[in-house]
Backbone as XML, in Angstrom:
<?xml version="1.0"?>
<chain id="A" units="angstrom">
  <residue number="1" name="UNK">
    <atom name="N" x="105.852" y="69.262" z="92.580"/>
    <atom name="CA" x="106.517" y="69.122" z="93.859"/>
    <atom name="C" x="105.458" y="68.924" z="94.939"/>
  </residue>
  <residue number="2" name="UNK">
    <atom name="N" x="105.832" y="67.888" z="96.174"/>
    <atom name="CA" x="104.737" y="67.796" z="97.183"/>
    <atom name="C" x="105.105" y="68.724" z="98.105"/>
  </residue>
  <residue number="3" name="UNK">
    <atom name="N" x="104.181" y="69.499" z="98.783"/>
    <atom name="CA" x="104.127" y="70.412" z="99.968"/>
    <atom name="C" x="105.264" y="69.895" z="100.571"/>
  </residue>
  <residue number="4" name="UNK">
    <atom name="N" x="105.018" y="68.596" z="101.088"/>
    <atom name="CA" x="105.925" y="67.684" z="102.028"/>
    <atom name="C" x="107.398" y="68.069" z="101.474"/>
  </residue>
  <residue number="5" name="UNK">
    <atom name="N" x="107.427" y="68.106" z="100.321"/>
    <atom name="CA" x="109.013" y="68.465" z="99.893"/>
    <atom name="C" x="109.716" y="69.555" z="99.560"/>
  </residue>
  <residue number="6" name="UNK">
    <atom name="N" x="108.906" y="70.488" z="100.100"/>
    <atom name="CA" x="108.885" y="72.284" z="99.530"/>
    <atom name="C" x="109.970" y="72.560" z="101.018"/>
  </residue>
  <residue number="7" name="UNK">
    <atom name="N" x="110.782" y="73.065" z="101.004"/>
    <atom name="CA" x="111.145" y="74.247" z="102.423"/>
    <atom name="C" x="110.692" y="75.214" z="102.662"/>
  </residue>
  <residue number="8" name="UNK">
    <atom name="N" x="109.542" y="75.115" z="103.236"/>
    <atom name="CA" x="108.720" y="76.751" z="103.310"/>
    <atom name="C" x="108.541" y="77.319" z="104.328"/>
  </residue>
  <residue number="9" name="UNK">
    <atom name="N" x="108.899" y="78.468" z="104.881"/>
    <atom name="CA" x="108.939" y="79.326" z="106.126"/>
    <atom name="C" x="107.225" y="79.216" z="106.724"/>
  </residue>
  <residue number="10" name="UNK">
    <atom name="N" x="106.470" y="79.181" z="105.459"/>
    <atom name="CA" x="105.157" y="79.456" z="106.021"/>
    <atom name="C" x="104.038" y="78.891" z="104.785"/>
  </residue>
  <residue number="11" name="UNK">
    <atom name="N" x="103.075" y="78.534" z="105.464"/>
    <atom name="CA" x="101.986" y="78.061" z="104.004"/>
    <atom name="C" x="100.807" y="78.442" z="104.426"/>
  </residue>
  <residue number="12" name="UNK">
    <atom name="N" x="100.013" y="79.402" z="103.899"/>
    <atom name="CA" x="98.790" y="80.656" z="104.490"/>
    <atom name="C" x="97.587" y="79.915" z="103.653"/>
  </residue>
  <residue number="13" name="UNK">
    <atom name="N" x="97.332" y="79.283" z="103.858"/>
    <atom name="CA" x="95.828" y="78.309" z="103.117"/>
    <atom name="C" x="94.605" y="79.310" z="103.250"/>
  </residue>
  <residue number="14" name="UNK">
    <atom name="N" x="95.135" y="80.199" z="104.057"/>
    <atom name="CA" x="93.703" y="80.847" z="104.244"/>
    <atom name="C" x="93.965" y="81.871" z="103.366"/>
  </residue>
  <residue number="15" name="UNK">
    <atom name="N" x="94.558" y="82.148" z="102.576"/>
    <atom name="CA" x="94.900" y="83.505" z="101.465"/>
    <atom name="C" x="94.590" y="82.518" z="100.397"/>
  </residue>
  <residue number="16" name="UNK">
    <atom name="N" x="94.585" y="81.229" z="100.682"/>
    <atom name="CA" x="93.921" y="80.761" z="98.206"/>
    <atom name="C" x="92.550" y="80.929" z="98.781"/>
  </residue>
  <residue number="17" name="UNK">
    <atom name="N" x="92.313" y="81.106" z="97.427"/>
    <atom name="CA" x="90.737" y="80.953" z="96.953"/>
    <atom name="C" x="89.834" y="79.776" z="97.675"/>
  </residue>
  <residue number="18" name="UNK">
    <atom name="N" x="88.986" y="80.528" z="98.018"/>
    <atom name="CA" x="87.554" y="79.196" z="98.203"/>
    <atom name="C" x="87.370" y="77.795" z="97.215"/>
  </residue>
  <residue number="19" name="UNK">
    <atom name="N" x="87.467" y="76.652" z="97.954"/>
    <atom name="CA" x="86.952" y="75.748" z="96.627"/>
    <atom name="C" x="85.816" y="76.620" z="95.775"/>
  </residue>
  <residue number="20" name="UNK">
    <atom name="N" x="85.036" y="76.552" z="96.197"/>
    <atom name="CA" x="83.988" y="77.196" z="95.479"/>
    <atom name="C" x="84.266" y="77.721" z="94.350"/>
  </residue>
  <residue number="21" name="UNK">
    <atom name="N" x="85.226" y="79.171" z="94.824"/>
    <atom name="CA" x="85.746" y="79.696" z="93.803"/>
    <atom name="C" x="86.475" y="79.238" z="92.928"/>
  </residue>
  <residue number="22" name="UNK">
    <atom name="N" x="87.351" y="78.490" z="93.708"/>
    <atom name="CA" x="88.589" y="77.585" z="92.318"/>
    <atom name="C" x="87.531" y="77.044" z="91.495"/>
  </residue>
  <residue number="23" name="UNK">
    <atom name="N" x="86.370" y="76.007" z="91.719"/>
    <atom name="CA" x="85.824" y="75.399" z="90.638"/>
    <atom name="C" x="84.714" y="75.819" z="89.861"/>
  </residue>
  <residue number="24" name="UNK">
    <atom name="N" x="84.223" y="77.137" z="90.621"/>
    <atom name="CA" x="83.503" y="77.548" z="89.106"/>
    <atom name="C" x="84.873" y="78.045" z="88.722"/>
  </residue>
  <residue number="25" name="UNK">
    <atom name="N" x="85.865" y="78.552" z="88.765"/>
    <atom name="CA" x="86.406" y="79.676" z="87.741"/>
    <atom name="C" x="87.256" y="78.379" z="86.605"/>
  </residue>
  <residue number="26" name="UNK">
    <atom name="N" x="86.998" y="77.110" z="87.159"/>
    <atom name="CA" x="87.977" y="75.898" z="86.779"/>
    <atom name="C" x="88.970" y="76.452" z="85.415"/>
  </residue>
  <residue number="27" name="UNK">
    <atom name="N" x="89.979" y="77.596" z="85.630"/>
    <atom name="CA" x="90.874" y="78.086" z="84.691"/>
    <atom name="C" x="90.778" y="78.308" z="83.290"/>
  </residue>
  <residue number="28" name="UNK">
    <atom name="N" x="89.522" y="78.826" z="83.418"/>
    <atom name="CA" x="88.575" y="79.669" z="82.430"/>
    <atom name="C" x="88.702" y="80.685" z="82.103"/>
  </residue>
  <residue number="29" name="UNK">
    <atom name="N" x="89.722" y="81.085" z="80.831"/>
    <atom name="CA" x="90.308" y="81.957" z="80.663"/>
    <atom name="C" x="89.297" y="83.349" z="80.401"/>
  </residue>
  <residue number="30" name="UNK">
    <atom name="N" x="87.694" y="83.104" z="80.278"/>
    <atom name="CA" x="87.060" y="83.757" z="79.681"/>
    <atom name="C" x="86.264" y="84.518" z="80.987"/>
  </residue>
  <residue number="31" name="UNK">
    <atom name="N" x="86.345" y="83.452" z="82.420"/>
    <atom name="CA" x="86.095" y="83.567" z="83.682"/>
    <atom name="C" x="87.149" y="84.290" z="84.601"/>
  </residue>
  <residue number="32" name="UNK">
    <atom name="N" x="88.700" y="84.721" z="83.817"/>
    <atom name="CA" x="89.200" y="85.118" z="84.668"/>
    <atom name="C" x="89.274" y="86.736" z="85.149"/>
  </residue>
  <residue number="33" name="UNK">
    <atom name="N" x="88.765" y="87.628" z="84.749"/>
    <atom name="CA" x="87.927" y="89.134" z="85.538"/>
    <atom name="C" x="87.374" y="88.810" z="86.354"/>
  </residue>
  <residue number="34" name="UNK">
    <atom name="N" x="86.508" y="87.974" z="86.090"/>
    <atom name="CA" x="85.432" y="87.859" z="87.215"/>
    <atom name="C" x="85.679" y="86.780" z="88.416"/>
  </residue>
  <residue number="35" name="UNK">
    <atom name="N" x="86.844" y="86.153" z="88.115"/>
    <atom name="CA" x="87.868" y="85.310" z="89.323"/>
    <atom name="C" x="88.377" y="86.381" z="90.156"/>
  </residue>
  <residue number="36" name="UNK">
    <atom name="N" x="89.035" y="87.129" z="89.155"/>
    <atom name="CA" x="90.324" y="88.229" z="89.940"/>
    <atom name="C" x="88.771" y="89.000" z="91.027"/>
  </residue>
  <residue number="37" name="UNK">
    <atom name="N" x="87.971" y="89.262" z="90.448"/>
    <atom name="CA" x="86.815" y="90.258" z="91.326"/>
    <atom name="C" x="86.359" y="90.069" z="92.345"/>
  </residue>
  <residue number="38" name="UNK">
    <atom name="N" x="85.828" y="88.298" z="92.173"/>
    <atom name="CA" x="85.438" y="87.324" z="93.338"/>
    <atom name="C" x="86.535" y="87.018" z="94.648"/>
  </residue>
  <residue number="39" name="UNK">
    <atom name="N" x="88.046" y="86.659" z="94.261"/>
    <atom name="CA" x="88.908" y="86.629" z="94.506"/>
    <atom name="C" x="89.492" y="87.758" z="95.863"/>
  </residue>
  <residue number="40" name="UNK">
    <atom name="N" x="89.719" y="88.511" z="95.112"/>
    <atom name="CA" x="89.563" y="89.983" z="95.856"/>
    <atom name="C" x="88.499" y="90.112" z="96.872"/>
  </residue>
  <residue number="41" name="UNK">
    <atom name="N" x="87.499" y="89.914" z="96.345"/>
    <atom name="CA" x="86.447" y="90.226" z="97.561"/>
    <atom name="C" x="86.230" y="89.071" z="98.753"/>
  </residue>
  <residue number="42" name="UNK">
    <atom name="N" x="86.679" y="87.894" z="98.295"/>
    <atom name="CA" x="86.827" y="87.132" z="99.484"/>
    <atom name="C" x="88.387" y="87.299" z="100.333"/>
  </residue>
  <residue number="43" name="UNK">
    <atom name="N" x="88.918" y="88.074" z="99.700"/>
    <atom name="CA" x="90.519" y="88.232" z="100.347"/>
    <atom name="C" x="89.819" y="89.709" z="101.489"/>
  </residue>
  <residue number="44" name="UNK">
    <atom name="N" x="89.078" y="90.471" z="100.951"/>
    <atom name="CA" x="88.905" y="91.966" z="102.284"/>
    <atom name="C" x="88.935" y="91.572" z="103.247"/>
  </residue>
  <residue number="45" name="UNK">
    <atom name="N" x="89.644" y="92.133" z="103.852"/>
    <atom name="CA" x="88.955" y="92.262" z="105.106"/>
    <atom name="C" x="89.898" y="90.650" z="105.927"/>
  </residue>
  <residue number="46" name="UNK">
    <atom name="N" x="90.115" y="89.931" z="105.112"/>
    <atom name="CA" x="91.027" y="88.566" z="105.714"/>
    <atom name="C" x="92.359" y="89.117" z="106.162"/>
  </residue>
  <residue number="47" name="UNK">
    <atom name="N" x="92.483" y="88.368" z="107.912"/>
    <atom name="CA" x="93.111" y="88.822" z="108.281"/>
    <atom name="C" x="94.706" y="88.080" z="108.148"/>
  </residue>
  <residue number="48" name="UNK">
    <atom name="N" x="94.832" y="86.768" z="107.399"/>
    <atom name="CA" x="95.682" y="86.470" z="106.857"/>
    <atom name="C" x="96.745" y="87.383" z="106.013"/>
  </residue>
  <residue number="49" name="UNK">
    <atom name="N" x="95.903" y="87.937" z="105.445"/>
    <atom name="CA" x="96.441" y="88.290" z="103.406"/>
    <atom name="C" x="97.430" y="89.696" z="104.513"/>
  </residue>
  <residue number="50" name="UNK">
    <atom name="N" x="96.233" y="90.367" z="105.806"/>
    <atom name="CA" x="97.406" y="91.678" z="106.316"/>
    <atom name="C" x="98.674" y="91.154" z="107.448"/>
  </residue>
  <residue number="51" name="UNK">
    <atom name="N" x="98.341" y="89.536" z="107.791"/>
    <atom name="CA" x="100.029" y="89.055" z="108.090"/>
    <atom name="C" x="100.762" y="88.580" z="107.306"/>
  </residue>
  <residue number="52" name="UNK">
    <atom name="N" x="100.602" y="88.136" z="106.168"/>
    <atom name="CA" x="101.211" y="88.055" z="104.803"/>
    <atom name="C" x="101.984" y="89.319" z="104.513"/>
  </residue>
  <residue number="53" name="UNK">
    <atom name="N" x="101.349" y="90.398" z="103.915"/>
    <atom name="CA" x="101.673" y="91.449" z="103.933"/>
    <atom name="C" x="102.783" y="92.126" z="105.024"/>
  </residue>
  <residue number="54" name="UNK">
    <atom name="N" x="102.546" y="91.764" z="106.496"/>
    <atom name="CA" x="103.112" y="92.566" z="106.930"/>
    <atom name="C" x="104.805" y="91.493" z="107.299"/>
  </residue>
  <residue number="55" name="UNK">
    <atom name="N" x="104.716" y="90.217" z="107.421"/>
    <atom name="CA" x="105.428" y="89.477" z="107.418"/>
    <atom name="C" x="106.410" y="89.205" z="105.688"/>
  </residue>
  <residue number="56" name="UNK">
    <atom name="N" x="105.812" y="89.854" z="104.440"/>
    <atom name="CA" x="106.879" y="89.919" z="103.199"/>
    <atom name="C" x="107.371" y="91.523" z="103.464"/>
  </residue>
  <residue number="57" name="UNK">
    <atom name="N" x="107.140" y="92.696" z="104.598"/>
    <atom name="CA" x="107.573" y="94.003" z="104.311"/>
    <atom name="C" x="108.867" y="93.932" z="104.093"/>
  </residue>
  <residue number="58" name="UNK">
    <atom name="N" x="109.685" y="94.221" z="103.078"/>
    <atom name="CA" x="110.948" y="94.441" z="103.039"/>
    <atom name="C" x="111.683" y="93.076" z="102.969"/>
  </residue>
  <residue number="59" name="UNK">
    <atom name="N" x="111.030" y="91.751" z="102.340"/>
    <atom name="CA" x="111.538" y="90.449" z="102.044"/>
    <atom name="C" x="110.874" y="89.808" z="100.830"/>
  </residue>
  <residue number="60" name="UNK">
    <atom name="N" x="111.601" y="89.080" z="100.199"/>
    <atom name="CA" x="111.403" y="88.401" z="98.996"/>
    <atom name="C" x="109.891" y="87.599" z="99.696"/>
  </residue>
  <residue number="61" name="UNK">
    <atom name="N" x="108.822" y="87.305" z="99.016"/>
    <atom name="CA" x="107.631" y="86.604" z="99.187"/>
    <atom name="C" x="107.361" y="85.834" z="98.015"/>
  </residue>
  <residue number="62" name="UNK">
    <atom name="N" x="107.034" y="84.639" z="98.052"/>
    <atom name="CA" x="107.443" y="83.497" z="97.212"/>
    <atom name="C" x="106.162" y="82.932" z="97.187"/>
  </residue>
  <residue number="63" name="UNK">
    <atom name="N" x="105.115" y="83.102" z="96.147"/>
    <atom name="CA" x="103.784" y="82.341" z="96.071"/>
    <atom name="C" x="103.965" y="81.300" z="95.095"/>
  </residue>
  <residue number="64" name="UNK">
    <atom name="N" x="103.060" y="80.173" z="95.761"/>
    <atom name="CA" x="102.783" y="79.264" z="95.218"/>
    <atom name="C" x="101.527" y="78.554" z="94.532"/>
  </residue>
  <residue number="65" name="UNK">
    <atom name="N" x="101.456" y="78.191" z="93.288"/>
    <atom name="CA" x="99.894" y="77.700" z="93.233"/>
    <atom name="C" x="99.937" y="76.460" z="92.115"/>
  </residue>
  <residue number="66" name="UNK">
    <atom name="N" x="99.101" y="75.677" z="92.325"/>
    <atom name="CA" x="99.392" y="74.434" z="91.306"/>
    <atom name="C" x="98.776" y="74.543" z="89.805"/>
  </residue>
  <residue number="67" name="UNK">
    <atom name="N" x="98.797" y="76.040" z="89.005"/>
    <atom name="CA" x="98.224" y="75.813" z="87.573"/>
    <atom name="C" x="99.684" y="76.002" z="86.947"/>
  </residue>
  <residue number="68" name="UNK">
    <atom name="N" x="98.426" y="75.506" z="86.017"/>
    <atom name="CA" x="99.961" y="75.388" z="84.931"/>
    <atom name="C" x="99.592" y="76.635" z="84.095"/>
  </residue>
  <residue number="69" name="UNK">
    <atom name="N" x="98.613" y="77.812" z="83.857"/>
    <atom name="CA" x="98.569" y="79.016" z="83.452"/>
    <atom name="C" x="99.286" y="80.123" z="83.863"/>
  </residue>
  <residue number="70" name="UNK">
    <atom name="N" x="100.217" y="80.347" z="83.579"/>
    <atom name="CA" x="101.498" y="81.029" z="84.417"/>
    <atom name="C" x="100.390" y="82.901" z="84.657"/>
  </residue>
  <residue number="71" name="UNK">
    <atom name="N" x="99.630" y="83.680" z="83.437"/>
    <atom name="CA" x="99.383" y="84.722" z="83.673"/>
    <atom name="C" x="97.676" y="84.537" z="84.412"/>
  </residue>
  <residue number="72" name="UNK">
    <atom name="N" x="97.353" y="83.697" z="84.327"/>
    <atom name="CA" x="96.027" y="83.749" z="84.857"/>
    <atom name="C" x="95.475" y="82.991" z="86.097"/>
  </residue>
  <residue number="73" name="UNK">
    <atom name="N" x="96.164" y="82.722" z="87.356"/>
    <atom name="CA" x="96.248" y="82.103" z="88.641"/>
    <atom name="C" x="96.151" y="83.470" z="89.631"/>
  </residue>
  <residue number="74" name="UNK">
    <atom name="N" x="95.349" y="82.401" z="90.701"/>
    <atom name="CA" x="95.496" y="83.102" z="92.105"/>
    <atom name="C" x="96.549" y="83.735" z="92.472"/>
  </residue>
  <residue number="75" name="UNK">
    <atom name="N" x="97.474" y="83.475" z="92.391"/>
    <atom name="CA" x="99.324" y="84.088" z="92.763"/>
    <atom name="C" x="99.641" y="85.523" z="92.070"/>
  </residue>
  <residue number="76" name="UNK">
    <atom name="N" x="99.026" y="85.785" z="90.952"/>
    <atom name="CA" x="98.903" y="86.855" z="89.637"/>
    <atom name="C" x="98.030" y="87.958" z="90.858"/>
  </residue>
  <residue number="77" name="UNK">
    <atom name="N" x="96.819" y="87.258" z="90.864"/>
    <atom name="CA" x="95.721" y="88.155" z="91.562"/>
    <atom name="C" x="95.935" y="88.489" z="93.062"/>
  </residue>
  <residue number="78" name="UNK">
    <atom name="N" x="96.830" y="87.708" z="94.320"/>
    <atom name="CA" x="97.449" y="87.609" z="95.809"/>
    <atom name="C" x="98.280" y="88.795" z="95.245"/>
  </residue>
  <residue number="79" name="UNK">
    <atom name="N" x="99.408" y="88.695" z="94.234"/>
    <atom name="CA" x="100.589" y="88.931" z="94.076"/>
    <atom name="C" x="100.098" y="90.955" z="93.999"/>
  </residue>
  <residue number="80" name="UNK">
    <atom name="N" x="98.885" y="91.166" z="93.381"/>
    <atom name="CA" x="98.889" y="92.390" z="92.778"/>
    <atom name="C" x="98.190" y="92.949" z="93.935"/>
  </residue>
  <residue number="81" name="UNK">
    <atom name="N" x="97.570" y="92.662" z="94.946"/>
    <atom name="CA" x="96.583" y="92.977" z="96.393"/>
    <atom name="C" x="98.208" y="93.190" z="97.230"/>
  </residue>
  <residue number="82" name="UNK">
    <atom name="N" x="98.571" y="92.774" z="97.095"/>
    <atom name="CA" x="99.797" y="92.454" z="98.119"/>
    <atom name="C" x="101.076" y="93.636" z="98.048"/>
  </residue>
  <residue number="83" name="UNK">
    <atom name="N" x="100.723" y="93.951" z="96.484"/>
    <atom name="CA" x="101.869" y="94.999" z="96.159"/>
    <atom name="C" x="101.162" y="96.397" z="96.246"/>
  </residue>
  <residue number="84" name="UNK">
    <atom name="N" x="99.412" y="96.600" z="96.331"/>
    <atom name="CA" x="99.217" y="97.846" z="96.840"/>
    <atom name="C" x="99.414" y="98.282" z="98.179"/>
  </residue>
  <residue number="85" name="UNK">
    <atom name="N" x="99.571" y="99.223" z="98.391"/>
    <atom name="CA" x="99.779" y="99.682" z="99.850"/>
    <atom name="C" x="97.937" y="99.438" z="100.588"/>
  </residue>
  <residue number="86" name="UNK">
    <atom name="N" x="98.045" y="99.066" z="101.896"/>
    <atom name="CA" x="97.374" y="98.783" z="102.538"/>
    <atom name="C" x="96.861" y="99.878" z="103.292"/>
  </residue>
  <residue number="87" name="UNK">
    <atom name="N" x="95.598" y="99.916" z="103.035"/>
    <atom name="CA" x="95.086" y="101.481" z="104.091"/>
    <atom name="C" x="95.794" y="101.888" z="105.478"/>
  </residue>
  <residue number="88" name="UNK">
    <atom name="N" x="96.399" y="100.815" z="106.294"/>
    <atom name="CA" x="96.975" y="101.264" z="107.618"/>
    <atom name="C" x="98.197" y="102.091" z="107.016"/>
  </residue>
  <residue number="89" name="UNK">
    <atom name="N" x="99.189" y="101.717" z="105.644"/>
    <atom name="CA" x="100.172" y="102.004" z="105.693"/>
    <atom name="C" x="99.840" y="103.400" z="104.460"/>
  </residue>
  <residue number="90" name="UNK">
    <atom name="N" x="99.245" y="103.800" z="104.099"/>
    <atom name="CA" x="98.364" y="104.926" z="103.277"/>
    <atom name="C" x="98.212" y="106.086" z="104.362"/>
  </residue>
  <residue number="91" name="UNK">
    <atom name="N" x="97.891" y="106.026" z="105.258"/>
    <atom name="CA" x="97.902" y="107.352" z="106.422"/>
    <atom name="C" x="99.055" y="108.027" z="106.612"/>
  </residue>
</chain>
């Protein structure tokens, strides 16, 4: 499907992965720990991923990503950051 043809409330480019990152990890199943690790650490601290977060509280959130590896994508690794509670909401 093209972006152009998606109905999407919102599209957060700044929550995927770095090129960088997408192409060393190029869906390397043997690379993917150390995706999810890299991944993560370029997501801290981004202030996207905590309006993401605070904009799915209490609503269906619908990620998107173009592999065809259904358990081993960015969306797997967004999806599991997204479902811990966030230090503001931990106090």
């Amino acid at each position: 499907m093209k972006k152009s043809d998606a109905k999407l409330d919102s599209w957060m480019k700044e929550v995927a992965p770095s090129t960088k990152l997408r192409l060393w990890y190029g869906h390397d199943s043997e690379r993917f720990a150390e995706f999810r690790r890299r991944y993560a650490a370029e997501l801290k601290g981004n202030p996207p991923l905590a309006e993401l977060r605070k904009l799915g509280k209490g609503r269906v959130v619908t990620l998107l990503y173009g592999s065809r590896e259904l358990k081993r994508n960015h969306a797997i690794v967004l999806q599991s950051l997204l479902q811990r509670k966030s230090p503001a909401s931990a106090a």
